[in-house]
N, C-alpha and C positions, 0 to 999 in steps of 0.2 A: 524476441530477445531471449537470451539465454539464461534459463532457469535451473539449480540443481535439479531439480525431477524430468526435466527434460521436455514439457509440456511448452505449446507454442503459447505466449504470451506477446501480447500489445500493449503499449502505452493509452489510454483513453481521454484523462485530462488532468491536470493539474488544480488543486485550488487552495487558495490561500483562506484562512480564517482572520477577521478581525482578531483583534485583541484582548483576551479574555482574561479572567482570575486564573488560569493555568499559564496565559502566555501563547503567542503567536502559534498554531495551528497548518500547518502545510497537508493536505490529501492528493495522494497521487492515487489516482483509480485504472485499473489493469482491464483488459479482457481477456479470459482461456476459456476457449469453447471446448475445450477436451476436458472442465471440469463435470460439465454435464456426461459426457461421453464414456469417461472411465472412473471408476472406483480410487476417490484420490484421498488419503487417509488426511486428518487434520496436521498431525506429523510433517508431512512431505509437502502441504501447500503449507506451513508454517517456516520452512526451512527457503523455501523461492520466494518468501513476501520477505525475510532477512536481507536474503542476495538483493532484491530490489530495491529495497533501502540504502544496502551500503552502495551496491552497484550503479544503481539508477539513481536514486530521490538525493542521497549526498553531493554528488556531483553539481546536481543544477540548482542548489541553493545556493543565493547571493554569501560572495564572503563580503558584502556591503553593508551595511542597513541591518533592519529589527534580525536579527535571526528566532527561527521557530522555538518552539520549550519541546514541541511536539511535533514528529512526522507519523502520520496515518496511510497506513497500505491497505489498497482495498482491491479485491480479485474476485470476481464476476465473471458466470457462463456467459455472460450475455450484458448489450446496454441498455440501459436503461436511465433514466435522469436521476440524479444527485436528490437523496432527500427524499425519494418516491417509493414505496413498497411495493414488490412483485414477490409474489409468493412462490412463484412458478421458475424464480429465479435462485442458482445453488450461488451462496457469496461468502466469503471470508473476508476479517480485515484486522489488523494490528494495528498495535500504537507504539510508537518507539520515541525514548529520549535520542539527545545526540551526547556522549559523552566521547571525550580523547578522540575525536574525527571518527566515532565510529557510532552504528545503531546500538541502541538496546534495549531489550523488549520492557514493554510495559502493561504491567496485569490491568487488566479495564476494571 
């Protein structure tokens, strides 16, 4: 899928969070195996987990039911299972509200 940095990204899975004291929870997790490959500043993969949120994760949330408080972007060289440490693994990930139909990042 198409990223501003131009790096080849994948969809990996989807996951919904129960419902917490923040509020419903949505994780969309990525694969780019060109994060291990090339020198990718925090910048430039900051700017492709945006595009992914308004581009990707906005779209396939229900206009039905709970909506999220919170969408989480997470981009990964590599899979590995949800909730597991790999050390050997390069990862980013964000947190965004949804405000006016659009993302907006959230300081962790």
């Amino acid at each position: 899928m198409a990223v501003p940095s131009g790096m080849d990204v994948r969809w990996l899975e989807t996951l919904r969070d129960s419902q917490g004291p923040a509020g419903l929870t949505m994780r969309f997790r990525f694969v780019a195996p060109d994060l291990a490959k090339k020198k990718v500043s925090q910048e430039v993969v900051a700017k492709d987990m945006e595009a992914l949120c308004n581009g990707y994760a906005l779209p396939r949330i229900a206009k039905s039911g709970p909506q999220p408080a919170q969408i989480v972007i997470a981009i990964a060289d590599r899979v590995f299972p949800f909730g597991e440490a790999d050390e050997s693994a390069k990862q980013y990930f964000e947190a965004y509200s949804i405000e006016n139909g659009a993302c907006v990042w959230e300081l962790f």
